[in-house]
Backbone atoms as SQL, in Angstrom:
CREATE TABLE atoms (id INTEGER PRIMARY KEY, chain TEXT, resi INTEGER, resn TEXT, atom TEXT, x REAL, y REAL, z REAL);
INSERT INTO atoms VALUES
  (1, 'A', 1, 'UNK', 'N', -52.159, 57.837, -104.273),
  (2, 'A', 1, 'UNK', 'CA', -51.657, 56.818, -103.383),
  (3, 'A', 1, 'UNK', 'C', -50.195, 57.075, -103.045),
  (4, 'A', 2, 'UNK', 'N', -49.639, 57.398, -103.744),
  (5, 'A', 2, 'UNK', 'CA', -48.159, 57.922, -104.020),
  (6, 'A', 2, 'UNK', 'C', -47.710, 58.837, -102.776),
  (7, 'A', 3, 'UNK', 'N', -48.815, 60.123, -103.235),
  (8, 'A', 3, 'UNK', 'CA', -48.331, 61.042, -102.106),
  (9, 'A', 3, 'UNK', 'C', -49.117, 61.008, -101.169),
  (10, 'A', 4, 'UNK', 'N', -50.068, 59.833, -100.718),
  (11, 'A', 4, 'UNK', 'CA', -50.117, 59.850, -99.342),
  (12, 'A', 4, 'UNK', 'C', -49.305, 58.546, -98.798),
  (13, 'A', 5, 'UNK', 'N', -48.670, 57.955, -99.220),
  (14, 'A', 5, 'UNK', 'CA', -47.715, 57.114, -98.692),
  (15, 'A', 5, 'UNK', 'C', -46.376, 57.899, -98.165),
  (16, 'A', 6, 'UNK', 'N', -46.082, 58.976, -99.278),
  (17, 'A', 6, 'UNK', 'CA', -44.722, 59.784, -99.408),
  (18, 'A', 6, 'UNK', 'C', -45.017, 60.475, -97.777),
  (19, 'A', 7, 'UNK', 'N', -46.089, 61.488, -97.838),
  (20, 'A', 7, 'UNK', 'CA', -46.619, 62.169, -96.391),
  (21, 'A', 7, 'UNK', 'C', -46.271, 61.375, -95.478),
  (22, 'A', 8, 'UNK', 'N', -46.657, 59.699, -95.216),
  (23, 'A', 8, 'UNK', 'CA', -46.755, 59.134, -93.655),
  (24, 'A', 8, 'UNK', 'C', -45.217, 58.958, -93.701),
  (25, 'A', 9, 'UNK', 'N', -43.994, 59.461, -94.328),
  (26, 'A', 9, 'UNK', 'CA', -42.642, 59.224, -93.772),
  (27, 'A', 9, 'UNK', 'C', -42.382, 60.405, -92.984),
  (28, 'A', 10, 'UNK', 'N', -41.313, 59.810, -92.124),
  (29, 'A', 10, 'UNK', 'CA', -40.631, 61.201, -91.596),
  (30, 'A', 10, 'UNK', 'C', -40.015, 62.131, -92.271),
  (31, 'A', 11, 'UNK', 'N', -39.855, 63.582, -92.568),
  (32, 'A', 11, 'UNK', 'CA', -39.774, 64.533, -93.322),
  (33, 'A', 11, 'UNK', 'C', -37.903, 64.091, -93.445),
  (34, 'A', 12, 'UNK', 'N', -37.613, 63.862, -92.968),
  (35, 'A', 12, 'UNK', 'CA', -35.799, 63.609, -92.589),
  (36, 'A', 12, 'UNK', 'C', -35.553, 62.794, -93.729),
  (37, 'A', 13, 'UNK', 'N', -36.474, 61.555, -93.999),
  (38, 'A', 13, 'UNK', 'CA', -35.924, 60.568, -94.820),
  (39, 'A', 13, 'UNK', 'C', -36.620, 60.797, -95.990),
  (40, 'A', 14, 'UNK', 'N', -36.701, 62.078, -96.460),
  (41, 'A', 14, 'UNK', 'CA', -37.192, 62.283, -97.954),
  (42, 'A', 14, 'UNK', 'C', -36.350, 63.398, -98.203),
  (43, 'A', 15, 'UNK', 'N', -35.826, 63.960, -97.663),
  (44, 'A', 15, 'UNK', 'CA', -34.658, 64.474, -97.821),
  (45, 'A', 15, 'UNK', 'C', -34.918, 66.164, -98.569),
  (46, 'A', 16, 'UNK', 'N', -35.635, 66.767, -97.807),
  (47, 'A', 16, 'UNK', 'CA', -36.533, 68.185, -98.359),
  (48, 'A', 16, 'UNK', 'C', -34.759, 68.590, -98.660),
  (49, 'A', 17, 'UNK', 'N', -35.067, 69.509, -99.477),
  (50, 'A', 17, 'UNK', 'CA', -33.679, 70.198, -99.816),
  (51, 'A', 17, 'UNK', 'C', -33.439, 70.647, -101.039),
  (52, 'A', 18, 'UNK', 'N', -32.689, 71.512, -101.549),
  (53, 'A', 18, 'UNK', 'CA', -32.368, 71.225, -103.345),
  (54, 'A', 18, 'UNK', 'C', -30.698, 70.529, -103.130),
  (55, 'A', 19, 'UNK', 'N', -30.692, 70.075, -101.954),
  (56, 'A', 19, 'UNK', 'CA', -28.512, 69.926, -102.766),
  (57, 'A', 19, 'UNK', 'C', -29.271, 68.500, -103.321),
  (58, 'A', 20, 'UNK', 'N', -27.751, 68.164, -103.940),
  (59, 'A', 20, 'UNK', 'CA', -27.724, 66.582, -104.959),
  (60, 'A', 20, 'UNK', 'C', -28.009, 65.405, -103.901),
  (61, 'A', 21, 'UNK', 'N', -27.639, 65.800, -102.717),
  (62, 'A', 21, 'UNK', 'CA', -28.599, 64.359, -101.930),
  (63, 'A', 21, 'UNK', 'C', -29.643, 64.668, -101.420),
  (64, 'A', 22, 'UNK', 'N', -29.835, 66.067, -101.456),
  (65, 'A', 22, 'UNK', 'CA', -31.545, 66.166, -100.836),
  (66, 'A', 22, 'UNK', 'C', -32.629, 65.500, -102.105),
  (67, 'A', 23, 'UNK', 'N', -31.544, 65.536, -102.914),
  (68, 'A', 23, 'UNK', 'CA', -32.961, 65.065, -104.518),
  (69, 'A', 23, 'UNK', 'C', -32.367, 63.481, -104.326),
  (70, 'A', 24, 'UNK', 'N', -31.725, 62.561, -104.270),
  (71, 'A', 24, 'UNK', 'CA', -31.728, 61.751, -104.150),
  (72, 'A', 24, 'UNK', 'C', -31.877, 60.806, -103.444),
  (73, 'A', 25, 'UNK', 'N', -32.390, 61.186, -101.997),
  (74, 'A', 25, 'UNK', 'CA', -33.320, 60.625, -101.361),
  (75, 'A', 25, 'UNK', 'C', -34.060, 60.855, -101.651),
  (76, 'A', 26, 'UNK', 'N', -34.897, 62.105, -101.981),
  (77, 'A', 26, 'UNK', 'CA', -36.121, 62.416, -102.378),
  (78, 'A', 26, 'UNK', 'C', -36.284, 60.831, -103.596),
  (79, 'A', 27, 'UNK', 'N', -35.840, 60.586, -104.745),
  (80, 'A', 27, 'UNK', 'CA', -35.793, 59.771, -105.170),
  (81, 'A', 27, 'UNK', 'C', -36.115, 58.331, -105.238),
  (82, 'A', 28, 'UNK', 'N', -34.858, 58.378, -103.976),
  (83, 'A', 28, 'UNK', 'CA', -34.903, 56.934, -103.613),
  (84, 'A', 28, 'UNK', 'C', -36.607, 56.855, -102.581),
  (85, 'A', 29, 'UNK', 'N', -36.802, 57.465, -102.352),
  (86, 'A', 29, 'UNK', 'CA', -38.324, 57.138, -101.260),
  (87, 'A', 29, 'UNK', 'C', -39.569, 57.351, -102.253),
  (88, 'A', 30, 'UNK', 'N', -39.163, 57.704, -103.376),
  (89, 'A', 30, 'UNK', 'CA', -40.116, 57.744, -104.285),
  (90, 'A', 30, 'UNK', 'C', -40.320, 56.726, -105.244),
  (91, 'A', 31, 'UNK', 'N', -39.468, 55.875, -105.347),
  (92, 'A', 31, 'UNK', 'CA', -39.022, 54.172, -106.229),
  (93, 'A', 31, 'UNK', 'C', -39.200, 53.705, -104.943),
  (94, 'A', 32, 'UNK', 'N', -39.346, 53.657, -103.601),
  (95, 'A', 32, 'UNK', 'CA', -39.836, 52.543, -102.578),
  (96, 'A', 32, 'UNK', 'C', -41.406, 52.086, -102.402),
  (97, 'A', 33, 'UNK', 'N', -41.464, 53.614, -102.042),
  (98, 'A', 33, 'UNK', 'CA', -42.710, 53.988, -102.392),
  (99, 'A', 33, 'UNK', 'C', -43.757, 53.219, -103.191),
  (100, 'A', 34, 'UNK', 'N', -43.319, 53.732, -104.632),
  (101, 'A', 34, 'UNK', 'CA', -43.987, 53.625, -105.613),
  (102, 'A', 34, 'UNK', 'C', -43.979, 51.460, -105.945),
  (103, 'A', 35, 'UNK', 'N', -43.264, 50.967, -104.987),
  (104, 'A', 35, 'UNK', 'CA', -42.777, 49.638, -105.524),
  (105, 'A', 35, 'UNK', 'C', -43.984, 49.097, -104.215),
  (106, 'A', 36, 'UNK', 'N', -44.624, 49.657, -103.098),
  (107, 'A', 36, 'UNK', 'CA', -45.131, 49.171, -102.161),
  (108, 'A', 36, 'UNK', 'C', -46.619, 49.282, -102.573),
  (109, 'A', 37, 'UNK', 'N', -47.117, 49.874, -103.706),
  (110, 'A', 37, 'UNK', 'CA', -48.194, 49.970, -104.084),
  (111, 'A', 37, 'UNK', 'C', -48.589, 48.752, -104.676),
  (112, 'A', 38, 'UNK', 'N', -49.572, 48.297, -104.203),
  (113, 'A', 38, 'UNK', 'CA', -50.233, 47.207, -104.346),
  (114, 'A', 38, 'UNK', 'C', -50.702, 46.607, -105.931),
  (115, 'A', 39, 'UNK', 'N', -50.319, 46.302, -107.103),
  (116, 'A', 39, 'UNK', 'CA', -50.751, 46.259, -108.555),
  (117, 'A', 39, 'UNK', 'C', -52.316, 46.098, -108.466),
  (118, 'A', 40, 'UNK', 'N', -53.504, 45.524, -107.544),
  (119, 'A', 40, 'UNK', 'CA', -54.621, 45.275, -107.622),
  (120, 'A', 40, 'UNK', 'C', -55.233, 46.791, -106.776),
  (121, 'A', 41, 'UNK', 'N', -54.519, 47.683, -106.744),
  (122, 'A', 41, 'UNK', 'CA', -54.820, 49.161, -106.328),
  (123, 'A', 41, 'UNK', 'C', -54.459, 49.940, -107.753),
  (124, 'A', 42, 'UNK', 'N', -53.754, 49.466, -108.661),
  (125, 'A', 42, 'UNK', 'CA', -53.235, 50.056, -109.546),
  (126, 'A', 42, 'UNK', 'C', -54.188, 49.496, -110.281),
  (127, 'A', 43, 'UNK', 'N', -54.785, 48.617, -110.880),
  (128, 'A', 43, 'UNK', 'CA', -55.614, 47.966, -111.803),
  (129, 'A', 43, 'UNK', 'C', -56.738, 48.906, -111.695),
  (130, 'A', 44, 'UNK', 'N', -56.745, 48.663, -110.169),
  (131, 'A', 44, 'UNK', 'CA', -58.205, 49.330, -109.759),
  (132, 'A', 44, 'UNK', 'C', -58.698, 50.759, -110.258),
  (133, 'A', 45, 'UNK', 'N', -57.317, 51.779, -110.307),
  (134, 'A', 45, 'UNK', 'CA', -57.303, 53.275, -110.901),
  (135, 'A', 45, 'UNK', 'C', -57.491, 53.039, -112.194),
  (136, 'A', 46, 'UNK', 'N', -56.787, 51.853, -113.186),
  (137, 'A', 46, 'UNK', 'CA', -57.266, 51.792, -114.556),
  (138, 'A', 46, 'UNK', 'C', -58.298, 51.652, -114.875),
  (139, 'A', 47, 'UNK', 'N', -58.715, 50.620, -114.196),
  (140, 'A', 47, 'UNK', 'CA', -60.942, 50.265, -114.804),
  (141, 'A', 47, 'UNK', 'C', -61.235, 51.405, -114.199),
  (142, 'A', 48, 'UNK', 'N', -61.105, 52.242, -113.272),
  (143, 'A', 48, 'UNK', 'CA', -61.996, 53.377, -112.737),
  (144, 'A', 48, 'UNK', 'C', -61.692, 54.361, -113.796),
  (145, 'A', 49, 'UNK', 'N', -61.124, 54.401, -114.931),
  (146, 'A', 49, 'UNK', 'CA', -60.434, 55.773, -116.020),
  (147, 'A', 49, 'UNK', 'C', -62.394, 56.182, -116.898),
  (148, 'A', 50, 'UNK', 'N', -62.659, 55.123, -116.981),
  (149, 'A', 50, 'UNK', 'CA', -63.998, 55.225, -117.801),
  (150, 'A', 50, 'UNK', 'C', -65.050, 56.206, -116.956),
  (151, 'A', 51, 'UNK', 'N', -64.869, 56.154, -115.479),
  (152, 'A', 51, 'UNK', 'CA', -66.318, 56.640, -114.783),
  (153, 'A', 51, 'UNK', 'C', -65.309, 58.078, -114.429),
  (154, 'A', 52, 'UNK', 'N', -63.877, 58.162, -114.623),
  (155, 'A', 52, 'UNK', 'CA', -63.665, 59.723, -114.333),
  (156, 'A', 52, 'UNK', 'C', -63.563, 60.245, -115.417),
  (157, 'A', 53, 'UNK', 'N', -63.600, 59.659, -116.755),
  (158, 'A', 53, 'UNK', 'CA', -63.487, 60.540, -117.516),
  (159, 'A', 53, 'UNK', 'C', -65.256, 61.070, -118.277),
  (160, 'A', 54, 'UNK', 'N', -66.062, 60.130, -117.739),
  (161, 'A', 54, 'UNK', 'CA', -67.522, 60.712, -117.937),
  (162, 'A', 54, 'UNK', 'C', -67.844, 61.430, -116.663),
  (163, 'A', 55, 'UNK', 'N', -67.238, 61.297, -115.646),
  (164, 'A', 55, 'UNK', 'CA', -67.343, 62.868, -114.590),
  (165, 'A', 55, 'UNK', 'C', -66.829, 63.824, -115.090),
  (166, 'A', 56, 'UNK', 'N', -66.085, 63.900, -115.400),
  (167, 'A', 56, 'UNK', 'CA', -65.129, 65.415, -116.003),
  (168, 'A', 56, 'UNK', 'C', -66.178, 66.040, -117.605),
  (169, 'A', 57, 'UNK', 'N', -66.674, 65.118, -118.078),
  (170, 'A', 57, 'UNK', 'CA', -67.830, 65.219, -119.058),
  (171, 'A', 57, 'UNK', 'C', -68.445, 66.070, -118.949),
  (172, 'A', 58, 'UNK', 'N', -69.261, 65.031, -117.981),
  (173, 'A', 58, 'UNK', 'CA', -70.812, 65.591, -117.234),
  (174, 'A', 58, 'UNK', 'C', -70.420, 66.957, -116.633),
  (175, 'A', 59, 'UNK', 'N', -69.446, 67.110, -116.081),
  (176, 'A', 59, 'UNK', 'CA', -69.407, 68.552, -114.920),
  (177, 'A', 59, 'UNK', 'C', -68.657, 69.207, -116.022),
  (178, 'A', 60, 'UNK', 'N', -68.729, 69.135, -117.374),
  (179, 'A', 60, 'UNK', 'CA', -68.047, 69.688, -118.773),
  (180, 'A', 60, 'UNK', 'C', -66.676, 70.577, -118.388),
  (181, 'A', 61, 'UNK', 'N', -65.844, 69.785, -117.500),
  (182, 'A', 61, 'UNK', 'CA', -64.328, 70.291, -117.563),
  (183, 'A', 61, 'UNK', 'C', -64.055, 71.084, -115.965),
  (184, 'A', 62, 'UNK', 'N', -64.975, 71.064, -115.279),
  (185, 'A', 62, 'UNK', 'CA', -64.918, 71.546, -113.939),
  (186, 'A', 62, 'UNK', 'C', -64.766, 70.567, -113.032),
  (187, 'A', 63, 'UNK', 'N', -64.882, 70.965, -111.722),
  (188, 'A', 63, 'UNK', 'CA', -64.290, 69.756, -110.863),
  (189, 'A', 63, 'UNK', 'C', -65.505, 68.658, -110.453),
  (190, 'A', 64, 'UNK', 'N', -64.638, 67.607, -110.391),
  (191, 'A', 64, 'UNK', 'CA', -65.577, 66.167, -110.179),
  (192, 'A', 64, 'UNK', 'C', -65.016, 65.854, -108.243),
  (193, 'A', 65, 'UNK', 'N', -65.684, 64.624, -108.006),
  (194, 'A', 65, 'UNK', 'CA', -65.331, 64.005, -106.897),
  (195, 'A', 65, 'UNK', 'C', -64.123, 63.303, -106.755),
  (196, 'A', 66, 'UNK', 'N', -63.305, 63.275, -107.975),
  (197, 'A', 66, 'UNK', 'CA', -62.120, 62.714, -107.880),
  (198, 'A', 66, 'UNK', 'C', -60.924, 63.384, -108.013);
């Protein structure tokens, strides 16, 4: 959810770069971000932990649908 929220910004205001403000926008849009996520989307990834971790089981460590 994270990084498809991060994707729909404009590349400008995430601040691609290595200097000390290219990482701190990077930052700051990543604590906005992460604060616009809905907690009943977040709940939702926790109760779902039980049915991905018996996919990853079943397909014994290879890739699942998630």
């Amino acid at each position: 959810m994270l990084k498809a929220s991060l994707g729909k910004r404009p590349r400008a205001e995430l601040g691609i770069g290595a200097s000390i403000n290219s990482i701190n926008k990077f930052k700051s849009a990543i604590k906005e971000e992460w604060e616009k996520i809905p907690q009943k989307s977040i709940d939702n990834c926790i109760l779902s932990m039980p049915r991905r971790y018996q996919a990853v089981i079943d397909a014994k460590g290879w890739y699942t649908k998630y």
